[in-house]
C-alpha positions as CSV (number, residue, x, y, z in Angstrom):
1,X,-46.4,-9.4,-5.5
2,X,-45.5,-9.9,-9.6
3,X,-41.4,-9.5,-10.3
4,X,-42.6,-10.0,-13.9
5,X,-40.8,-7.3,-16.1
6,X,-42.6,-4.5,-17.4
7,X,-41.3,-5.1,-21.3
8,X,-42.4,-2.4,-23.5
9,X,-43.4,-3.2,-27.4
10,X,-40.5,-2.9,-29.7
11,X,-40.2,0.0,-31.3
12,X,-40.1,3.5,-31.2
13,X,-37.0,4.4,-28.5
14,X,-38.6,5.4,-25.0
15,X,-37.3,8.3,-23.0
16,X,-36.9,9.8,-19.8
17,X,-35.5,12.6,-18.0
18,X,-33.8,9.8,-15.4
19,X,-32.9,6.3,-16.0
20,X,-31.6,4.5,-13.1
21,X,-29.3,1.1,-13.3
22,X,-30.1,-1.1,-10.0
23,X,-33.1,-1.5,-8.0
24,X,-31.5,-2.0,-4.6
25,X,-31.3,0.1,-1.4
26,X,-29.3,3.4,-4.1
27,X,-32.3,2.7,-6.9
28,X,-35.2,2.4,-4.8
29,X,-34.7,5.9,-2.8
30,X,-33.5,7.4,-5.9
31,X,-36.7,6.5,-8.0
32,X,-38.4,8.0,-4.9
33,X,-36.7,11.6,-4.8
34,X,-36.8,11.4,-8.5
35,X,-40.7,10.8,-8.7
36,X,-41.2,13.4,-5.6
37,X,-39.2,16.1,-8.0
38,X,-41.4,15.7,-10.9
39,X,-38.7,13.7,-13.0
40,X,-40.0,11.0,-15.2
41,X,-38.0,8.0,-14.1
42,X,-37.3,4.6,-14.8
43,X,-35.0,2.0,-13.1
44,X,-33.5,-1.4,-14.6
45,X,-33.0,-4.0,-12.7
46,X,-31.1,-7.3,-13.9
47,X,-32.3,-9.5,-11.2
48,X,-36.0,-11.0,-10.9
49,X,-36.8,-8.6,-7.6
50,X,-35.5,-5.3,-5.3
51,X,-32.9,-5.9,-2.7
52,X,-29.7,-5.6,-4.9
53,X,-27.0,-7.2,-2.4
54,X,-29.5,-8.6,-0.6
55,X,-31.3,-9.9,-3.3
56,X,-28.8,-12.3,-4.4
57,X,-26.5,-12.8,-1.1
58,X,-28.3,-15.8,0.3
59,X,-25.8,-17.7,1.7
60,X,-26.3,-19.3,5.0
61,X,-26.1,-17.1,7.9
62,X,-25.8,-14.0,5.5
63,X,-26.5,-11.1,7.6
64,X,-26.0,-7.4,8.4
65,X,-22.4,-6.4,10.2
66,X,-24.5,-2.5,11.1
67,X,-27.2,-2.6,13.5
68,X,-30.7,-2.9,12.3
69,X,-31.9,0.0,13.3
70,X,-29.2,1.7,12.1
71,X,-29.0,-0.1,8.5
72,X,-32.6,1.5,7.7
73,X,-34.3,4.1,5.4
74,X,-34.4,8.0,7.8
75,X,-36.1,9.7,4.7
76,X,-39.4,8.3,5.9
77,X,-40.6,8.8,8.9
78,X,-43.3,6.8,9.3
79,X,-41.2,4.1,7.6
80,X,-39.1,4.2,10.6
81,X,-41.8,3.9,13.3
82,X,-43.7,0.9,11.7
83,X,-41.3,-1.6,10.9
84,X,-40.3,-3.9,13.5
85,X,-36.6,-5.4,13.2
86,X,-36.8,-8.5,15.3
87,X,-32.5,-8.6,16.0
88,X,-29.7,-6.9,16.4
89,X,-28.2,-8.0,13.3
90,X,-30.6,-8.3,10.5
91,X,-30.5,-11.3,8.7
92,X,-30.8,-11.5,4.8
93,X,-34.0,-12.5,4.1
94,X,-35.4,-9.9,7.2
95,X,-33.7,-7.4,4.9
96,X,-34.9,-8.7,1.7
97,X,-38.3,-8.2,3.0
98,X,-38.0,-4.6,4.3
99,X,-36.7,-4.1,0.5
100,X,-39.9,-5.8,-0.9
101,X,-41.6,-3.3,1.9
102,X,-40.4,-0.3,1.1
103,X,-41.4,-0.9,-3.2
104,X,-44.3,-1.5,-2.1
105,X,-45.0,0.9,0.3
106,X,-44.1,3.6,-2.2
107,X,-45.6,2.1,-5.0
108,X,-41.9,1.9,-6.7
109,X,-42.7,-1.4,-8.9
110,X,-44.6,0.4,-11.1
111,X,-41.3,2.0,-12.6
112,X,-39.0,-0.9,-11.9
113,X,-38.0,-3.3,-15.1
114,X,-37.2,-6.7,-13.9
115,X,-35.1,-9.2,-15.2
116,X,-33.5,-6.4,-17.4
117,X,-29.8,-5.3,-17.9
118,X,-28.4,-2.8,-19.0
119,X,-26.0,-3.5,-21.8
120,X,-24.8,-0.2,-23.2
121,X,-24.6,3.6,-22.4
122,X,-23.4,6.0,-24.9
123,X,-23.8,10.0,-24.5
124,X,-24.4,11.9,-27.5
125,X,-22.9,15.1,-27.9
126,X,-25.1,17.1,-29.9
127,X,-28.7,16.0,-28.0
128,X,-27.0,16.1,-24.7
129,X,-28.5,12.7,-23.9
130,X,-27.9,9.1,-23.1
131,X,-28.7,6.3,-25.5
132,X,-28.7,3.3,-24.1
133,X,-29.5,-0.8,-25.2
134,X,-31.3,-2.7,-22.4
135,X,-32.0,-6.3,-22.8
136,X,-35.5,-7.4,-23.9
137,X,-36.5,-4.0,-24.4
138,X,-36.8,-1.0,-26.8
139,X,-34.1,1.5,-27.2
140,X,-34.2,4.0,-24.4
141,X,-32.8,7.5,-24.3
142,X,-32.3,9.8,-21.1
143,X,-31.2,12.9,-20.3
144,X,-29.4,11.4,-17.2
145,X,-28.3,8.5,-15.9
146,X,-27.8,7.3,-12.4
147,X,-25.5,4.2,-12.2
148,X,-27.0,2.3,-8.0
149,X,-25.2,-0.7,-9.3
150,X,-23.6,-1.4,-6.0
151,X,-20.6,-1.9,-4.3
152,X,-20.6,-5.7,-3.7
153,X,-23.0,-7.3,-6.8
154,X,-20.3,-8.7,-9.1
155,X,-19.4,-11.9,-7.7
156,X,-15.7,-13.5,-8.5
157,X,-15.5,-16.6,-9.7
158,X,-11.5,-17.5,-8.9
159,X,-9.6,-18.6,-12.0
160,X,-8.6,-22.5,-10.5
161,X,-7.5,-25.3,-12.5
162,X,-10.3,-28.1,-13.1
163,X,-12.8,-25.9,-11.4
164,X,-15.2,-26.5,-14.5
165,X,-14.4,-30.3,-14.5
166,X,-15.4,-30.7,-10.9
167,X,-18.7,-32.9,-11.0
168,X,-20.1,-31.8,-7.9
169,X,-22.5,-29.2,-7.1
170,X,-20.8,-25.0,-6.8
171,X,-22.3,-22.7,-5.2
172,X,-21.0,-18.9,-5.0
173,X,-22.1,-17.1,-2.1
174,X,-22.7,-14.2,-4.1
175,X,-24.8,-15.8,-6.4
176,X,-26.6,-18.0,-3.9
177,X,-29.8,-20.4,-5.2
178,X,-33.4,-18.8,-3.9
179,X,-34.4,-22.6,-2.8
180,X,-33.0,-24.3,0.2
181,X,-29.8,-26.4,0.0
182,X,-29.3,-29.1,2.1
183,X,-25.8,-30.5,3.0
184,X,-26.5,-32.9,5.4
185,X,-24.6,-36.6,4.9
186,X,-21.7,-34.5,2.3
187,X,-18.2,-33.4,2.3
188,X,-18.7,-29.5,1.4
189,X,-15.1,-27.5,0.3
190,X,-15.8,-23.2,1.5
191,X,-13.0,-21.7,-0.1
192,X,-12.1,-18.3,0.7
193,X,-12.1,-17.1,4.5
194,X,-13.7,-12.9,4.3
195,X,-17.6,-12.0,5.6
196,X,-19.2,-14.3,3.6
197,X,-17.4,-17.4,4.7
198,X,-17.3,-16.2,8.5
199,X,-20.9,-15.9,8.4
200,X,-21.7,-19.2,6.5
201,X,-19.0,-21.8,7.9
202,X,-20.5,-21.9,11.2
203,X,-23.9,-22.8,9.8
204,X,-22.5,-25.5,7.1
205,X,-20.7,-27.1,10.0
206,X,-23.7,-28.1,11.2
207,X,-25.0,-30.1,8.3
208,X,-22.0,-31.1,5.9
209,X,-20.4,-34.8,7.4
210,X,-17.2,-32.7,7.3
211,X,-16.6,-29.6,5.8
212,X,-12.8,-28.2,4.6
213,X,-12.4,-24.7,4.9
214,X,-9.5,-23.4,2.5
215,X,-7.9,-20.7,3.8
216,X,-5.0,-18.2,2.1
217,X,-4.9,-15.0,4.5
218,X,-6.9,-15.5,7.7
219,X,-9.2,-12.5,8.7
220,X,-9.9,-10.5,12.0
221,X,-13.5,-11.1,13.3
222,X,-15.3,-9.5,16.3
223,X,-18.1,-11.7,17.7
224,X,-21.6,-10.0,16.6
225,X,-22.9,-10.6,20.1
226,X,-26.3,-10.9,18.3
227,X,-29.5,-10.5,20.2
228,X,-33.7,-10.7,19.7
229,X,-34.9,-6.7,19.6
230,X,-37.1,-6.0,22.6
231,X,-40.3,-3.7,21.7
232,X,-38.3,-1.7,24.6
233,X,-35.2,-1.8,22.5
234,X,-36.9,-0.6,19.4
235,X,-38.6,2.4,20.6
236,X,-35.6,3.3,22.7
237,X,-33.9,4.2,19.1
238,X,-37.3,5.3,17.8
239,X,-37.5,8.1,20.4
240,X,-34.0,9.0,19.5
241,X,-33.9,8.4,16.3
242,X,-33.5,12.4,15.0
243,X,-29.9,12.6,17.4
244,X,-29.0,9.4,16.1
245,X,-29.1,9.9,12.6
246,X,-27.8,13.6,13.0
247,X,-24.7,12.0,14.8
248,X,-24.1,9.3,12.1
249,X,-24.2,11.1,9.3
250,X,-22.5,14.4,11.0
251,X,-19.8,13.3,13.5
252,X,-18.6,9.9,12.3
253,X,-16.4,8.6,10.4
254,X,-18.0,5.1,9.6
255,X,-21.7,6.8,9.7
256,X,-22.6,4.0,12.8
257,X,-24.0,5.5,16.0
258,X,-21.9,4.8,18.9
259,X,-19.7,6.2,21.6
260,X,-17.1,8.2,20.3
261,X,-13.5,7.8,21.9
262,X,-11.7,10.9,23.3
263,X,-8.1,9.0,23.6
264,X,-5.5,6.9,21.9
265,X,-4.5,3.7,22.9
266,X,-1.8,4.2,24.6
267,X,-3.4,7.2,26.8
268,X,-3.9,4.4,28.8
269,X,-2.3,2.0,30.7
270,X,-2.1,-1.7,29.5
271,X,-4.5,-3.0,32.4
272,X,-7.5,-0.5,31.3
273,X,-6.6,-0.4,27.7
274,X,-7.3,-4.1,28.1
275,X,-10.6,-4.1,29.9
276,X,-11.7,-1.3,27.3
277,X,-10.7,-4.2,24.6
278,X,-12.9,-6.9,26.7
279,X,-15.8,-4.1,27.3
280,X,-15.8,-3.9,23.4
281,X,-15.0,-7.5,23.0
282,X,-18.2,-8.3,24.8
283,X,-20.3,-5.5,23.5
284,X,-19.6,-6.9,20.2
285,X,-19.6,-5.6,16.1
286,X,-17.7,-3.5,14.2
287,X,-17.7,-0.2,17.0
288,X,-14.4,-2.6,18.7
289,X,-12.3,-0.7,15.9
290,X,-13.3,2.8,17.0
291,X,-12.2,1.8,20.9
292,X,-9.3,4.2,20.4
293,X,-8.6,7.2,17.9
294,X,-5.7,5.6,16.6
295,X,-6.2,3.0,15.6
296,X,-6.1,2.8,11.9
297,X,-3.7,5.5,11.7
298,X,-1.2,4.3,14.5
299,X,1.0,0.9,14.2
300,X,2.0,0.6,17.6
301,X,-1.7,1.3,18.6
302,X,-2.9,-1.2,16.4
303,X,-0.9,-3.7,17.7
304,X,-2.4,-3.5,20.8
305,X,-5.6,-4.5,19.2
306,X,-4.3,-7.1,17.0
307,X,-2.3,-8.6,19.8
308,X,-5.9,-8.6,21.5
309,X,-8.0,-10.2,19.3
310,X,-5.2,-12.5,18.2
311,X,-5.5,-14.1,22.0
312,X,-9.4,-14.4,21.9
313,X,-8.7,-16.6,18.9
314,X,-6.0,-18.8,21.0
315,X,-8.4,-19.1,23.7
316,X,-11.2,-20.2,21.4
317,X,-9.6,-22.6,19.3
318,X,-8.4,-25.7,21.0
319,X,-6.0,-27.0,18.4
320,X,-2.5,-24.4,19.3
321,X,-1.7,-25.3,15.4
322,X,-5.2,-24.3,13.8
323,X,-5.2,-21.2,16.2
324,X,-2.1,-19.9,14.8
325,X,-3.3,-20.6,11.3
326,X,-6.5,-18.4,12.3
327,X,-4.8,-15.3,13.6
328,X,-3.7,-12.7,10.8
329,X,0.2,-11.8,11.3
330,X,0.8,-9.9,8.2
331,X,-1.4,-6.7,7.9
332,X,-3.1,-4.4,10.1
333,X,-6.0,-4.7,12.5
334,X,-9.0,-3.5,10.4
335,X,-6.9,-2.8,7.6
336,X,-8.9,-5.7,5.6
337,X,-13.3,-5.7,6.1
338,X,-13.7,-6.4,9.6
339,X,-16.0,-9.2,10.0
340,X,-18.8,-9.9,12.4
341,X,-19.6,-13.1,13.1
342,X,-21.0,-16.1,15.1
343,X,-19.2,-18.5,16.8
344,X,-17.0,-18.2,13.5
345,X,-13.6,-19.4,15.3
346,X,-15.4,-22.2,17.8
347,X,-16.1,-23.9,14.7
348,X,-12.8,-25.1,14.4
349,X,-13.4,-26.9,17.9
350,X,-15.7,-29.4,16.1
351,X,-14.6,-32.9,15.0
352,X,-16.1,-32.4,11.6
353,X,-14.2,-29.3,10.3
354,X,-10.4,-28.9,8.8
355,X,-8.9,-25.8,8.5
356,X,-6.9,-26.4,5.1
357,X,-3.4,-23.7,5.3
358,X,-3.2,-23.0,1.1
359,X,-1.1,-19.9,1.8
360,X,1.6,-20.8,0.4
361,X,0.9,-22.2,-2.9
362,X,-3.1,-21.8,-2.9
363,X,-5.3,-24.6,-4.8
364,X,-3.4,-26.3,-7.4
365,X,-6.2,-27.9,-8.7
366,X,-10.0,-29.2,-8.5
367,X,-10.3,-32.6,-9.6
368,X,-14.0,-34.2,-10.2
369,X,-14.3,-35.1,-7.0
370,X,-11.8,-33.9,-4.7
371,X,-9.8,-30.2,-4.2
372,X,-5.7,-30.7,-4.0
373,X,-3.8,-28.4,-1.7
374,X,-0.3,-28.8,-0.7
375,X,0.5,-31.7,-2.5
376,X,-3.0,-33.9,-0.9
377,X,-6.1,-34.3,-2.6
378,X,-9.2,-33.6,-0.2
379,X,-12.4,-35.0,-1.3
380,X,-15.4,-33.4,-1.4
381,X,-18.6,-33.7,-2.8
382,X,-19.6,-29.9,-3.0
383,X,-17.9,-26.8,-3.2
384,X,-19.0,-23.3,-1.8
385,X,-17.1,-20.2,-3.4
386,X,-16.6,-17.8,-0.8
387,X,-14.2,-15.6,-3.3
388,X,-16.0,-12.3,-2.6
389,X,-16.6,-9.9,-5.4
390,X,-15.0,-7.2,-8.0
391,X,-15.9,-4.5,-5.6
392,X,-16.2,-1.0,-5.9
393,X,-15.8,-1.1,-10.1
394,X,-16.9,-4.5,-11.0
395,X,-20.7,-3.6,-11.5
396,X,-20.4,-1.0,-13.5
397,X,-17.2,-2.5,-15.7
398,X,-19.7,-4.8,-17.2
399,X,-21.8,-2.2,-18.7
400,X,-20.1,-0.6,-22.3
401,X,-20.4,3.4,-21.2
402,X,-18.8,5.4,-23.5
403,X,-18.7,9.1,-22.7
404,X,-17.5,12.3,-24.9
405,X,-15.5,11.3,-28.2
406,X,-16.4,7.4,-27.7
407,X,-14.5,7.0,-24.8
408,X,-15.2,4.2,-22.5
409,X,-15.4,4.1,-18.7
410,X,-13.4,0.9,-18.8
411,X,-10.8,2.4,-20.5
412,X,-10.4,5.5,-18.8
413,X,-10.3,3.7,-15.1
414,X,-8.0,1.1,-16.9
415,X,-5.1,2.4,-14.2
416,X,-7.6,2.8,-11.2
417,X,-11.2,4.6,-11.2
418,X,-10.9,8.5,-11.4
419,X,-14.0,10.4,-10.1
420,X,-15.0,13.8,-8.7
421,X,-16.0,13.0,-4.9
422,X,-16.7,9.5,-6.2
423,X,-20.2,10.9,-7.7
424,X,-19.1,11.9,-11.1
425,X,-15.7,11.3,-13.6
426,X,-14.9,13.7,-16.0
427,X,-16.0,13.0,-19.8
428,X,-18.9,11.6,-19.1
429,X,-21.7,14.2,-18.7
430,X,-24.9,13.9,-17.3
431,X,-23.9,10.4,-15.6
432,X,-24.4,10.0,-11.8
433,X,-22.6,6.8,-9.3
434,X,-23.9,6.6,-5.9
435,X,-21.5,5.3,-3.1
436,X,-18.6,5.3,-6.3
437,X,-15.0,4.9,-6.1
438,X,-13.4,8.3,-4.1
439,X,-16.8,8.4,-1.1
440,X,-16.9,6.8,1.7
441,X,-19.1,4.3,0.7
442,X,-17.7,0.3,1.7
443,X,-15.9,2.5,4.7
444,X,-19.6,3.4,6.1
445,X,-22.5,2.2,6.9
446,X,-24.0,2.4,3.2
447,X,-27.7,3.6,4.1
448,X,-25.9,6.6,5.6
449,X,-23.7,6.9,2.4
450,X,-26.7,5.8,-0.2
451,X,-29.1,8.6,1.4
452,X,-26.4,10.9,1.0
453,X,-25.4,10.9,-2.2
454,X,-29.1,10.1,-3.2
455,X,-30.3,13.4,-2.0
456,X,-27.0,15.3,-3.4
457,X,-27.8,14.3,-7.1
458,X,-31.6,14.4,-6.1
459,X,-30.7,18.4,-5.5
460,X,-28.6,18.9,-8.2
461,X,-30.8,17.7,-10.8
462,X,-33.5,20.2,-9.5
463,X,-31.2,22.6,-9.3
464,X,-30.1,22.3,-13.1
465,X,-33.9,22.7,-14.0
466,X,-34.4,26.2,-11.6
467,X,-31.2,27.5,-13.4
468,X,-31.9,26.3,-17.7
469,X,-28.6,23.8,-17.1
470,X,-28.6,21.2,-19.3
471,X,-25.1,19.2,-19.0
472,X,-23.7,18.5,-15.9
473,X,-19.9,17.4,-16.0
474,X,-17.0,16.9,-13.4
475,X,-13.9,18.9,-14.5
476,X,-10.8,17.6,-15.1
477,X,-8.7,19.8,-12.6
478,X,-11.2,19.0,-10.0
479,X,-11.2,15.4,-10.4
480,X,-7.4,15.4,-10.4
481,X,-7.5,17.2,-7.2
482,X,-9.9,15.0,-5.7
483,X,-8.2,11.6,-6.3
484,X,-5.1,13.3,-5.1
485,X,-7.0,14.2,-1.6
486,X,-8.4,10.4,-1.5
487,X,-4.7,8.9,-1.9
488,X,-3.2,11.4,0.1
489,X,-5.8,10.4,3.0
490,X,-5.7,6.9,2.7
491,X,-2.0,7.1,2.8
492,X,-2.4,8.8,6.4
493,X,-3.8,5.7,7.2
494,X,-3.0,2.2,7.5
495,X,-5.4,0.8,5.3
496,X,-3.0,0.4,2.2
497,X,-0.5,-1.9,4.0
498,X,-3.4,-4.6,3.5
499,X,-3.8,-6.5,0.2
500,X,-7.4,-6.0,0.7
501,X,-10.6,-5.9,-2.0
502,X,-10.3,-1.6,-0.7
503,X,-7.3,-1.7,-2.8
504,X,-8.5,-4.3,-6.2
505,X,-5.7,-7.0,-4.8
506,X,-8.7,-9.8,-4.7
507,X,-8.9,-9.5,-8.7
508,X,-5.8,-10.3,-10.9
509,X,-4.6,-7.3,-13.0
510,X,-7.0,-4.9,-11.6
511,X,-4.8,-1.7,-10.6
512,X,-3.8,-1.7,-7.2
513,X,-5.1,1.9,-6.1
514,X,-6.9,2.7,-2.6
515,X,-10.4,3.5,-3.9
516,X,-12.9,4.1,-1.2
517,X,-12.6,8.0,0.7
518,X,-11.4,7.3,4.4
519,X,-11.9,10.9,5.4
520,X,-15.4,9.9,6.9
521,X,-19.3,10.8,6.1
522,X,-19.2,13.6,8.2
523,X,-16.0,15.4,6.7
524,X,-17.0,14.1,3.0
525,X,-20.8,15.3,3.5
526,X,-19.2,18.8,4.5
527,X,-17.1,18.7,1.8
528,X,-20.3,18.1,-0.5
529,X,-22.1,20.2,0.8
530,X,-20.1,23.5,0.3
531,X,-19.4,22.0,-3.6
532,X,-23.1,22.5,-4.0
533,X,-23.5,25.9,-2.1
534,X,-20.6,27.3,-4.4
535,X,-22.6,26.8,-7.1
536,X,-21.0,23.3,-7.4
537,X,-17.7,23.8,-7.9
538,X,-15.4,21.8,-9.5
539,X,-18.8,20.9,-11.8
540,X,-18.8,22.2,-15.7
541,X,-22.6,23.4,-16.5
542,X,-23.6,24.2,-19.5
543,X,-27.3,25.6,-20.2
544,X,-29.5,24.6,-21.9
545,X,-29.5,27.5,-24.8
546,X,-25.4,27.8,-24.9
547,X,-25.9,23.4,-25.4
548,X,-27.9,24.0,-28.3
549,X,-30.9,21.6,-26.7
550,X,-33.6,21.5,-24.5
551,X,-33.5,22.4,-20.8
552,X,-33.9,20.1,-18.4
């Protein structure tokens, strides 16, 4: 299989009706609906192969916190009777290699640049198309463009004193090395204590001669309970698999299959509300936060569950100190990403791991061989960033996309991204996000949100053509609307009381606005849905002939 980049000759600019930016799990169905519609299409991708997130998360122990089965392609259905997931909880490179499956499958390398980024996007207003600079390449002009940059790609590198002087090997678990790393016989820092960490401290434990986890806010975790698939197991879902993606994408909030509760937490008394907590507790993943119906909109309720989970970690945890260092006190249960994890907590029962408190003043300073918190100087001989990412915005912040009268995208979200159901934002025609800022998407299980939106734009790009539209824009009444609905939501909720990466507080000066749509996929589909069958309202068309340009 060649990752080699298809580099066109200098020269004369190429064009296409579609160019997509990403080649992950967005970029790769998109190229596929595009091609099926008769677009021409081409897709830039920055990194050497498909997989976007799972391309270059490849941290130990990185895995899947939505079923397998679940976290899968349903546009194919022969895709989802042939491939055999061998867990519960897919692993990274399992899922890597259902990426490199599906390209190849479908024949999708064919219109995939590797090892290319897009730099620049500019619309021009009197051809009604996008120009746009891509590294090693020719100029390239489409009609549109569909940003599947992803919601998790642009890793954070924290801003720490001495960080560059530090002579030991960094690794970022975002940006993890494709070769094996080894930390047997060495002190290894993790700092940083969301998914990424969870899922990689317990396997670091096992090889670093002591290993300092640097913690600043502590994080929830339900064990993953993770299991080998049974061929029964499989075809169980395979049978059912038309109900169960009907359900997930129709009557869930979080677009995950699983039973639905019909009660609040305190419909119950403390003994059964407590053995519906250990039933979850045992059953594992992220369905524990849908045990009640309240509980991310309910305080009280939610302390139920916190107080929960917040004894499982004093049982685990020998230590009464490190214990209370490990449960979260000062924000809502789910309120931050839930993690899933592995025997994340009974790490802290081994000899040869310190949990390092830095809540209070965080890392003063790396020094060449050691990391000083608190006054002490801890030495280590490599250091894992576990920082997380610029979520949501990050990804597409680093391309220059400058819409109608040179405006840039950077400088219109400069107070908080502003989109039209998180699929378009105003002043930028022609120029599609999937799983953007304002949908569901982090809040869901992101196949459900990615096939979704996929298919929407996939739709409204034929229907342009059937009707002579050339420009396709979100309207600036609409779009106010619509970010008033998401904050007015999210305030419903409890979600906002966190300082969480939903709401930019992991990145320093980044506007501190709720971004992701916490109405659900089944609500927000709806809502779609009737935008398109009004003749998608709240959209600006223009035709072809009133443009002055050629139809689609």
């Amino acid at each position: 299989m060649s990752t080699a980049p298809s580099v066109p000759n200098q020269g004369r600019e190429e064009a296409f009706d579609v160019v997509v930016v990403g080649a992950g799990f967005a970029g790769l169905y998109m190229l596929y609906r595009l091609r099926g519609l008769g677009f021409s299409a081409h897709v830039y991708e920055q990194g050497a192969g498909v997989g976007g997130t799972w391309y270059w998360n490849r941290y130990p122990g990185a895995r899947c916190d939505v079923e397998s089965m679940q976290y899968s392609y349903s546009f194919s259905e022969e895709l989802q009777q042939e491939w055999n997931w061998s867990e519960r909880y897919a692993s990274q490179p399992e899922i890597l290699e259902y990426a490199n499956h599906v390209a190849d499958r479908f024949n999708l390398r064919a219109d995939i640049s590797f090892n290319t980024r897009v730099e620049r996007a500019e619309f021009n207003e009197v051809s009604g198309t996008w120009s746009l600079t891509v590294s090693n390449h020719r100029p390239v002009r489409a009609r549109f463009v569909v940003l599947a940059t992803g919601c998790l790609s642009n890793a954070r590198i924290p801003d720490i004193k001495g960080l560059s002087e530090f002579t030991g090997k960094v690794y970022h678990t975002g940006q993890w090395p494709h070769e094996s790393i080894d930390f047997a016989g060495q002190r290894v820092g993790v700092v940083g204590t969301g998914s990424s960490a969870i899922q990689s401290v317990p396997l670091i434990s096992q090889q670093a001669s002591h290993l300092f986890v640097f913690q600043r806010t502590p994080n929830f975790s339900i064990p993953a309970r993770n299991v080998p698939l049974t061929e029964q197991a499989r075809d169980a879902f395979r049978e059912n698999y038309p109900e169960i993606r009907r359900f997930a994408r129709e009557e869930t909030r979080n677009g995950i299959y699983t039973e639905l509760p019909d009660r609040g937490a305190f419909d119950d008394g403390e003994n059964a509300r407590r053995a519906r907590y250990e039933d979850r507790w045992a059953r594992g993943g992220l369905p524990f936060l849908v045990a009640y119906n309240n509980l991310v909109i309910d305080k009280a309720a939610n302390d139920t569950a916190a107080e929960f989970v917040r004894g499982k970690i004093a049982e685990t945890v020998r230590d009464r100190e490190t214990a209370k260092l490990l449960q979260p006190e000062n924000y809502p249960f789910g309120s931050k990403r839930l993690c899933v994890d592995t025997d994340y907590y009974a790490t802290f029962n081994r000899p040869n791991v310190t949990l390092v408190d830095i809540s209070a003043g965080g890392i003063e300073e790396i020094l060449p061989g050691a990391v000083r918190a608190g006054g002490r100087d801890y030495e280590v001989d490599a250091l894992v960033l576990a920082t997380g990412f610029d979520a949501m915005t990050g990804s597409v912040a680093k391309i220059d996309i400058r819409g109608r009268g040179g405006m840039t995208l950077n400088r219109k979200w400069a107070e908080g991204p502003k989109t039209y159901l998180g699929l378009m934002s105003g002043g930028f025609p022609n120029l599609f996000i999937i799983t953007g800022p304002g949908s569901p998407s982090v809040l869901s299980n992101m196949i459900v949100s990615i096939e979704q939106h996929v298919d929407w734009i996939a739709d409204c790009l034929a229907s342009m053509r059937e009707r002579g539209h050339a420009i396709i824009e979100a309207a600036a009444e609409a779009e106010d609307k619509w970010v008033a609905h998401v904050n007015e939501v999210a305030q419903m909720t409890l979600y906002p009381q966190a300082n969480s990466w939903y709401m930019g507080a992991n990145i320093p000066g980044k506007p501190r606005i709720f971004m992701p749509y916490i109405g659900g996929v089944g609500a927000y589909r709806r809502i779609c849905d009737e935008v398109a069958a009004k003749g998608y309202r709240g959209f600006a068309m223009t035709s072809a002939e009133t443009a002055g340009i050629a139809a689609v």
